[in-house]
VMD Tcl script that draws the C-alpha trace (Angstrom):
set ca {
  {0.00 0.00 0.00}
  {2.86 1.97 0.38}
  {4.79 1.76 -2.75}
  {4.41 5.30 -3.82}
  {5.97 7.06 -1.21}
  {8.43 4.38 -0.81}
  {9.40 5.43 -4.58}
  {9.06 8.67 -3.41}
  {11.72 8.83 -0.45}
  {14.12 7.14 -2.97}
  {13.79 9.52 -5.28}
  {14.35 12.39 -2.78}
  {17.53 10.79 -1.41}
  {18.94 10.40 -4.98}
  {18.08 14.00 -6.35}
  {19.21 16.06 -3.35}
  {16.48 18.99 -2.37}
  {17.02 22.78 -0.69}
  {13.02 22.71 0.10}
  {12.69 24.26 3.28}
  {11.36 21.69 5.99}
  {7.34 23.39 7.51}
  {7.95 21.47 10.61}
  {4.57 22.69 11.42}
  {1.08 20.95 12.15}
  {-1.31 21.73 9.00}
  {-5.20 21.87 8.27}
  {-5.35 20.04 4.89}
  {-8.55 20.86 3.11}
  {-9.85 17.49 1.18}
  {-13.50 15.61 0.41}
  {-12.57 12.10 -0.83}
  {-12.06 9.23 0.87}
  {-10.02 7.89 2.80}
  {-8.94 10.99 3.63}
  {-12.38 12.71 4.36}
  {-13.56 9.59 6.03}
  {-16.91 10.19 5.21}
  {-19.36 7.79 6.11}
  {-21.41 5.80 3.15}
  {-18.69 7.34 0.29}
  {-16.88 4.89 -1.46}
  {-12.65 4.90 -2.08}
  {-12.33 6.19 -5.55}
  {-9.00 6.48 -7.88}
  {-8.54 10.52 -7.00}
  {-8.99 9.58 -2.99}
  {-5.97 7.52 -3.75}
  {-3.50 9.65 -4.97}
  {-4.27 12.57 -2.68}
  {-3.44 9.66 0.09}
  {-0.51 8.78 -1.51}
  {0.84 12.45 -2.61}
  {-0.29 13.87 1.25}
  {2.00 10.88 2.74}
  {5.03 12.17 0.57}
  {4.89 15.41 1.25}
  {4.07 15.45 4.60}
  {7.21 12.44 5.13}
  {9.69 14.77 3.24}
  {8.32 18.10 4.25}
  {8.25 17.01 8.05}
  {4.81 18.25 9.12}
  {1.84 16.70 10.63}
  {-1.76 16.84 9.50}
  {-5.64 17.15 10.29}
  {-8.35 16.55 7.36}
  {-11.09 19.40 7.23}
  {-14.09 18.78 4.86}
  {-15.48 21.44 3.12}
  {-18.85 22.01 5.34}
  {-21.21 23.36 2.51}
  {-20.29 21.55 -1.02}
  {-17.48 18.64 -0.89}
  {-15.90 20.15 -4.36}
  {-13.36 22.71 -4.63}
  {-15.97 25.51 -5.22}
  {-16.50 28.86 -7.01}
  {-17.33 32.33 -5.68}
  {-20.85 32.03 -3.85}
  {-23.04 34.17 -6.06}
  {-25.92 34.13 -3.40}
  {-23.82 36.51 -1.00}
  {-22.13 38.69 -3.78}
  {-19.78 39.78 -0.88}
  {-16.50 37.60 -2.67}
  {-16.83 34.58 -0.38}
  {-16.23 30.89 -2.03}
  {-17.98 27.88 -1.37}
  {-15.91 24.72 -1.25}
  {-12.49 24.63 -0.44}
  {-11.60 27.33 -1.92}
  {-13.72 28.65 0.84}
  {-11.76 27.65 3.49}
  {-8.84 28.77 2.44}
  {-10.67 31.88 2.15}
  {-11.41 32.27 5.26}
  {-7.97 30.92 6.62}
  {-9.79 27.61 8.20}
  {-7.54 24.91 6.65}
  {-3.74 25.67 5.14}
  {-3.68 23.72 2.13}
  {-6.21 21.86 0.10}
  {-4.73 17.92 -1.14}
  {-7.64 17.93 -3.38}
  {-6.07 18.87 -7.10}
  {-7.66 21.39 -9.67}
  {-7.28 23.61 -12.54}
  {-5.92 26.59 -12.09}
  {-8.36 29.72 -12.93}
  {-7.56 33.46 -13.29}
  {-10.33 33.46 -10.74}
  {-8.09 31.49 -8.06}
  {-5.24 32.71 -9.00}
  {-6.82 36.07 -7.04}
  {-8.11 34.79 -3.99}
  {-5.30 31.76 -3.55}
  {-1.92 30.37 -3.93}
  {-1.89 27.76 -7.16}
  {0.97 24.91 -6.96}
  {2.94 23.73 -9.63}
  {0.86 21.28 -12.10}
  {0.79 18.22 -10.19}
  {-1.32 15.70 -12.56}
  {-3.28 15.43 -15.69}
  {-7.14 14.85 -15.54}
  {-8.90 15.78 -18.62}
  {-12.43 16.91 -18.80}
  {-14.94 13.90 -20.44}
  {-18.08 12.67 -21.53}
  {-20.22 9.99 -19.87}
  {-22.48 8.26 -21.99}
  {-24.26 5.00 -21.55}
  {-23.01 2.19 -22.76}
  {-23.69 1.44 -26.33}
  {-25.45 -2.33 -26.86}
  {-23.13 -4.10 -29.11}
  {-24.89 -4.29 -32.54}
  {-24.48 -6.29 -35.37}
  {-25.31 -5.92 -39.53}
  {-27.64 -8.19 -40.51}
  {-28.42 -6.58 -43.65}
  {-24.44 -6.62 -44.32}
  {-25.01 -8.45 -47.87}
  {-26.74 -5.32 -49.25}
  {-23.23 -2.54 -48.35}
  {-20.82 -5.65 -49.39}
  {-20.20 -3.50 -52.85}
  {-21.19 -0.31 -53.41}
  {-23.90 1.34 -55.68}
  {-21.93 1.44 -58.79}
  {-19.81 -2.07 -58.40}
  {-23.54 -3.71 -58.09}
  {-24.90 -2.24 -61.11}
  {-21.76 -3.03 -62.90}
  {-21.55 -7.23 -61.73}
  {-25.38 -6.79 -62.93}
  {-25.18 -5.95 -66.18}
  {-21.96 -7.95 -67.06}
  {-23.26 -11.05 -65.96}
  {-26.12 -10.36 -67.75}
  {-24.48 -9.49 -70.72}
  {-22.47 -12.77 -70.27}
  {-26.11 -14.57 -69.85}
  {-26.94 -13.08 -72.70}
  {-23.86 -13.87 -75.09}
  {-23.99 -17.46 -73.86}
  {-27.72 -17.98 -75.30}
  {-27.22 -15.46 -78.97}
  {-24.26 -17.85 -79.39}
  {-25.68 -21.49 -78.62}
  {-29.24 -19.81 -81.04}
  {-26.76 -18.94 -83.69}
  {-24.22 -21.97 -83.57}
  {-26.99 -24.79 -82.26}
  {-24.42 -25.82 -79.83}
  {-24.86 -25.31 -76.07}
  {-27.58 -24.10 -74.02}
  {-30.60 -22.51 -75.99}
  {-32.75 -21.61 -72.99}
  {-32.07 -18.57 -71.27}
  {-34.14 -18.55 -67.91}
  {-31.70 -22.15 -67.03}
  {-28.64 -19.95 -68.04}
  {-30.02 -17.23 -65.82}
  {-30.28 -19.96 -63.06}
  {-26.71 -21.34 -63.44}
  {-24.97 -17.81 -63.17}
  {-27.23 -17.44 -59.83}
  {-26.49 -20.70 -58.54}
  {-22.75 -20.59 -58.98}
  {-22.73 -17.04 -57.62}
  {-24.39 -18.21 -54.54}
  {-21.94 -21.05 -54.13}
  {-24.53 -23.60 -55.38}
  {-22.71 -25.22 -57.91}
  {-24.56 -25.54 -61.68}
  {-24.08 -27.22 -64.67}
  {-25.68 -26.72 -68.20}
  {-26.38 -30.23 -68.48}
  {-28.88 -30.11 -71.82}
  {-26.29 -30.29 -74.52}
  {-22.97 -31.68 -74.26}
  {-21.18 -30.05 -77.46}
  {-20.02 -26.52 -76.70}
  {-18.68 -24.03 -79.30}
  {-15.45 -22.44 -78.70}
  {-16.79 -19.24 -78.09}
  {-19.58 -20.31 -75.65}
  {-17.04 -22.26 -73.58}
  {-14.77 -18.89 -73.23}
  {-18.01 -16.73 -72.47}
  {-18.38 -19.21 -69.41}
  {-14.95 -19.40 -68.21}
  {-14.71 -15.67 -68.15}
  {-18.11 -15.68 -66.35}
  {-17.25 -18.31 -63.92}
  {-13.70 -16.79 -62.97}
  {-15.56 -13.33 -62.59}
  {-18.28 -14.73 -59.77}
  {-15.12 -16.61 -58.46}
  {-13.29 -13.61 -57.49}
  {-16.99 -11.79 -57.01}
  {-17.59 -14.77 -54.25}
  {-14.56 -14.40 -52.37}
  {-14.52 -10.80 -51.66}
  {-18.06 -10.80 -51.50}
  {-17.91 -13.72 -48.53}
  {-15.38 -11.39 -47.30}
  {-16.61 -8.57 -46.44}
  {-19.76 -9.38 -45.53}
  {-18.03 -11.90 -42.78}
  {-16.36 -8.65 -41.55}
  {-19.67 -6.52 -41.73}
  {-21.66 -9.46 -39.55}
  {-18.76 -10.11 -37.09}
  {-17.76 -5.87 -36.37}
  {-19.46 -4.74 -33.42}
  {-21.36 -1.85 -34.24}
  {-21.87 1.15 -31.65}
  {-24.28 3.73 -31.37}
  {-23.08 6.68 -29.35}
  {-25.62 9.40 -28.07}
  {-22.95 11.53 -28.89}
  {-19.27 11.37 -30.02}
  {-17.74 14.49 -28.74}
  {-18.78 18.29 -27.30}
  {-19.95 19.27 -31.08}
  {-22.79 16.76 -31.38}
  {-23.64 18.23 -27.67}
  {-23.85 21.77 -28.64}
  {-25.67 20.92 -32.05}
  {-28.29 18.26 -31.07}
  {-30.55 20.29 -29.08}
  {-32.32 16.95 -27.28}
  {-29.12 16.51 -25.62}
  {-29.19 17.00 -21.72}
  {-25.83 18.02 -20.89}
  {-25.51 17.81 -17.35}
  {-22.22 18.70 -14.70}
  {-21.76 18.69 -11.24}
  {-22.51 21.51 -9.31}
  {-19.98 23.79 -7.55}
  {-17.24 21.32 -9.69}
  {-14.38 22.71 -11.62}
  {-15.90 21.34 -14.73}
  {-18.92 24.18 -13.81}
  {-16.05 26.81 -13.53}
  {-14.27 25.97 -16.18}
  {-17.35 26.20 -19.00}
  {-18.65 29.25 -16.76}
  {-15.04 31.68 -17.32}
  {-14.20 29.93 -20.78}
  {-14.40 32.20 -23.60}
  {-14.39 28.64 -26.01}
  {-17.88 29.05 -28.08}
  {-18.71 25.77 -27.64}
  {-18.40 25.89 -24.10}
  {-20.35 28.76 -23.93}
  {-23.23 27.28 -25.88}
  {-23.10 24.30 -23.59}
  {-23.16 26.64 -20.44}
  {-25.86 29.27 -21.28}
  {-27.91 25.63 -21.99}
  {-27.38 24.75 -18.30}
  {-27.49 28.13 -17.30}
  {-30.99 28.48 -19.08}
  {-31.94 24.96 -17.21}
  {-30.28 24.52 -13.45}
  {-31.81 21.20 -13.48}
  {-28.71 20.03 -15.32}
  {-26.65 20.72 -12.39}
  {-26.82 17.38 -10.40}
  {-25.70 17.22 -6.92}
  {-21.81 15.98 -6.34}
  {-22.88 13.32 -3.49}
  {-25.58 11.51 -6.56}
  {-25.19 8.41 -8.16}
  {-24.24 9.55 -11.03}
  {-24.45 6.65 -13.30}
  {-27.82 6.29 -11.87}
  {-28.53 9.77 -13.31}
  {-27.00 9.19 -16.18}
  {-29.20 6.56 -16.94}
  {-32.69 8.21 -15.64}
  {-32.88 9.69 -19.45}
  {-31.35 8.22 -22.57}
  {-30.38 11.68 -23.79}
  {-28.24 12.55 -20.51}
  {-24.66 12.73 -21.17}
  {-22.36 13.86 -17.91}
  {-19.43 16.29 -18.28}
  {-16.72 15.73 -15.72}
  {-13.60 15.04 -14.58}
  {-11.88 11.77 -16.39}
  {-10.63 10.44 -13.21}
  {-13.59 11.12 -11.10}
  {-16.00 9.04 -14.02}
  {-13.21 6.11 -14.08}
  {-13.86 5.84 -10.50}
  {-17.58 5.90 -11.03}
  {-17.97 3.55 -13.27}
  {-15.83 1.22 -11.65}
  {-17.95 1.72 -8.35}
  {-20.96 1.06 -11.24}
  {-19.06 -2.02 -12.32}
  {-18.85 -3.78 -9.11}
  {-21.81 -3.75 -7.92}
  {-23.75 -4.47 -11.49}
  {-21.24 -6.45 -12.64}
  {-22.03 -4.99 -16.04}
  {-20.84 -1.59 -17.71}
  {-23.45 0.47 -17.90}
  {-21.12 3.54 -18.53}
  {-18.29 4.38 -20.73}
  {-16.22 7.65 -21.16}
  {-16.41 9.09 -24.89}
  {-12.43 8.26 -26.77}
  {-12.60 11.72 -27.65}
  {-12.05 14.52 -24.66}
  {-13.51 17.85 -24.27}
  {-10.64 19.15 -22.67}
  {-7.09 18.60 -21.43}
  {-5.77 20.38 -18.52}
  {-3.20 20.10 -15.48}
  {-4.35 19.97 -11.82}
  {-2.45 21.99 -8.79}
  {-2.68 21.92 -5.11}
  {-4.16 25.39 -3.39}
  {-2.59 27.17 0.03}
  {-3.91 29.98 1.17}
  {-2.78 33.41 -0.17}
  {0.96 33.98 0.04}
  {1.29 31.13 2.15}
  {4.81 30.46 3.81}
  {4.64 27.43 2.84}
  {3.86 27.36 -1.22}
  {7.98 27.85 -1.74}
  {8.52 24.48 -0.28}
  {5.60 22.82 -1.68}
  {6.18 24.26 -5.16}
  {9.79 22.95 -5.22}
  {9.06 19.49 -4.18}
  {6.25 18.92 -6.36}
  {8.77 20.44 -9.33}
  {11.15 17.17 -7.84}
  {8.44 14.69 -7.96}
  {7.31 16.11 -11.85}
  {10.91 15.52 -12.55}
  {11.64 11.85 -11.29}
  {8.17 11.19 -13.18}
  {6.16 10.59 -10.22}
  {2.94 12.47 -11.70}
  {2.97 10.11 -14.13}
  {3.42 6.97 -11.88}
  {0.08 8.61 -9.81}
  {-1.75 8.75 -12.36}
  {-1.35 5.41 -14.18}
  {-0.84 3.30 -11.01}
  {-4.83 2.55 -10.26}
  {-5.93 0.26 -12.71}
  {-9.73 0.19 -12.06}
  {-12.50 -2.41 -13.85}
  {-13.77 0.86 -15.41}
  {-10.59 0.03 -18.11}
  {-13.10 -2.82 -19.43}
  {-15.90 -0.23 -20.00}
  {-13.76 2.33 -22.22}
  {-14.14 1.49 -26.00}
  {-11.39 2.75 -27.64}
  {-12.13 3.90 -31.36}
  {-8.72 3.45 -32.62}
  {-8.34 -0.24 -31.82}
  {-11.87 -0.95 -33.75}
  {-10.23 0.92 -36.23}
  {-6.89 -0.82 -36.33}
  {-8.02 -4.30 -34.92}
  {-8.19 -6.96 -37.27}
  {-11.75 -8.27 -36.19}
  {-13.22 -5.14 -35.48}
  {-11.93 -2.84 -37.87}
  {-14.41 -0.36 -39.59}
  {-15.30 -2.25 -42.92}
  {-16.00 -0.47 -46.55}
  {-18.32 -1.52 -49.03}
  {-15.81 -2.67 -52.34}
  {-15.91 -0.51 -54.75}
  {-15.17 -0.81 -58.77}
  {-11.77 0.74 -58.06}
  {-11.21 -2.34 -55.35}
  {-12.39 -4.88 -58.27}
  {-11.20 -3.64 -61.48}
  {-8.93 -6.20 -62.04}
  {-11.74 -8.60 -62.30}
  {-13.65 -6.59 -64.50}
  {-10.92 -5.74 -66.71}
  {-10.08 -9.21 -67.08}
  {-14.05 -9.88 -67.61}
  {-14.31 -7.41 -70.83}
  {-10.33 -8.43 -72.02}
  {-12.24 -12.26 -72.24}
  {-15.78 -11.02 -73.63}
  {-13.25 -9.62 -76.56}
  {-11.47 -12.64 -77.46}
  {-14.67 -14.39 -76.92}
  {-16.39 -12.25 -79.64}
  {-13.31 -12.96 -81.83}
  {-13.65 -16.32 -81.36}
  {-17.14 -15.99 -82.55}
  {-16.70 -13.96 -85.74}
  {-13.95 -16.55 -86.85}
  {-16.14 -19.49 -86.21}
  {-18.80 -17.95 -88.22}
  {-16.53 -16.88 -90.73}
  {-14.89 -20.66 -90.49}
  {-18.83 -22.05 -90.91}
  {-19.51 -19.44 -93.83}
  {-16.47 -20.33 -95.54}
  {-16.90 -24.21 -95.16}
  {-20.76 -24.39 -96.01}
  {-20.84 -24.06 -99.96}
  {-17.77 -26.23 -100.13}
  {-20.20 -29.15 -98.66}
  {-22.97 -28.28 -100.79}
  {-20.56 -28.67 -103.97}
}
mol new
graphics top color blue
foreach p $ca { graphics top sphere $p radius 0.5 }
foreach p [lrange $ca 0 end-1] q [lrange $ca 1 end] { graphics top cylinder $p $q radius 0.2 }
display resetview
């Protein structure tokens, strides 16, 4: 349990450090578990690393600690509008109004805080995501009808009709072969389907009738494979159906319930952001407070109370969420969007020109060094990991890569090959009527 700051002692007695010791007793500001300690909460993936990064510091920096929760809204908080006097709710608050030191809960830095508190270093990355629910896994049944495109169907149509057709004008014309069209019609079909066929009615062929069938039968040879081809890859790809794909399709479909939590740095963030699309998406839950859900809800639960919700929030807050989901479903019923709304560092907040932000600042700028942000925030794998569906491996993966229909330009060997044949076929034809022409007056004489 305590491999971080094991890793993080060694680091500090291999890269020597001037940071000033506090030596001091602190108030650390914080509202997750198991730092919190509050009652009916669950552990979650950010409550972990402020453990973790709160027992460094505090083993390196030589200080002692006490957890305060924020008493109004356990989130880091925003200036509280309803008193217009420039309080803050959160824990923002309480540095505010010097009842806690330091806050171990990470955030985005605003211009906002910036003014009323210290900001650390950047400590961590969490980006800002989309919840969705879970897409059902879908399949193509109708696959057959997108194996070729438009223009590659018409095209097999009408040459294996025109090969239909040459086969019968030559066996009328030379009495040799098959004279009935509708059986010719059903031996290209059957053969095409993999059926087999066999014009069985006369056994003497002409020369030309025999090359009109070989160029017909290698064309629906190389037709069938590709065609069993693709349409194996069409029925086998999963198939999902997002409610949305990224902010865009939030901002332009207007059924869309975008909701965030309230008093959350997500709320900040779209409230100051000058970004048009976050604008849109704010003056929407600005014109509707119902989309502003409470931070202690379920919020898969309210997720899935309307199958046009979508939740905006913190990426490592929704990883723990759906893993908390996971467990106790045993089923995802969440998954974060592949594509993020927004990337940003988190920092640590001390009250305003704190004595202690020096020694804080220059630590943290060790631990960034040795790579120890990155080792916090990659070292909780959670069962959320089997919820996330990545579109770049269905892309890339050989099973469930995105499939095309084939086009002419993906078959125009075939087809050239198909008309180079139907040529030497119809020379083949001339000279045997020219041959029978030639020979017929000679037998009369």
């Amino acid at each position: 349990m305590r491999t971080v700051l094991w890793i993080g002692l060694v680091i500090m007695s291999v890269v020597p450090c001037s940071c000033r010791k506090i030596n001091n007793h602190l108030r650390i500001a914080s509202f997750f578990n198991p730092l919190a300690n509050i009652s009916g909460v669950s552990v979650n993936k950010i409550g972990m690393i402020e453990y973790y990064l709160l027992d460094i510091l505090s083993q390196y920096l030589n200080f002692t600690y006490e957890i305060y929760v924020p008493p109004d809204v356990p989130q880091l908080g925003s200036p509280d509008e309803t008193k217009g006097n420039g309080s803050w709710t959160g824990v923002l608050g309480q540095l505010v109004r010097d009842e806690v030191d330091m806050s171990i809960s990470f955030g985005p830095s605003f211009h906002s805080r910036h003014l009323v508190v210290d900001v650390s270093v950047p400590i961590i990355l969490d980006d800002i995501s989309i919840v969705v629910p879970y897409p059902q896994q879908d399949t193509n049944a109708a696959a057959y009808l997108y194996a070729f495109d438009l223009a590659t169907w018409i095209t097999m149509i009408l040459s294996f009709s025109t090969g239909c057709l040459a086969i019968w004008i030559v066996a009328l014309v030379q009495k040799k072969g098959e004279r009935d069209l509708p059986t010719i019609l059903m031996f290209i079909i059957a053969v095409s389907l993999g059926q087999g066929g066999y014009l069985r009615q006369y056994s003497q062929y002409s020369s030309p009738s025999r090359l009109i069938q070989g160029s017909v039968l290698l064309a629906l040879l190389v037709v069938s494979y590709s065609f069993c081809g693709i349409v194996t890859s069409m029925i086998t790809s999963p198939r999902y159906e997002f409610v949305v794909r990224s902010i865009e399709d939030v901002v332009e479909k207007e059924n869309i319930q975008p909701l965030i939590i309230k008093e959350s740095s997500t709320q900040a963030e779209f409230e100051d952001s000058s970004y048009p699309i976050f604008q849109k998406v704010y003056n929407r839950i600005n014109n509707n407070p119902m989309l502003l859900i409470p931070s202690s809800s379920e919020f898969v639960d309210v997720l899935l109370s309307n199958p046009n919700n979508v939740i905006i929030m913190s990426n490592l807050l929704a990883d723990s969420e759906i893993q908390k989901d996971f467990k106790r479903h045993r089923v995802c019923r969440a998954t974060i969007l592949p594509k993020i709304v927004n990337d940003r560092t988190n920092c640590l907040f001390l009250q305003k020109d704190s004595p202690y932000t020096a020694a804080i600042d220059r630590l943290l700028l060790l631990l960034r060094q040795a790579g120890l942000s990155d080792y916090l925030d990659n070292s909780y794998d959670t069962f959320a990991s089997r919820c996330y569906i990545n579109e770049r491996k269905l892309r890339s993966s050989k099973r469930d890569r995105s499939t095309s229909p084939l086009t002419l330009y993906d078959l125009r060997g075939i087809f050239r090959t198909f008309a180079y044949l139907f040529l030497c076929c119809f020379v083949a034809f001339i000279c045997e009527l020219i041959v029978g022409k030639c020979q017929f007056p000679c037998w009369s004489v």
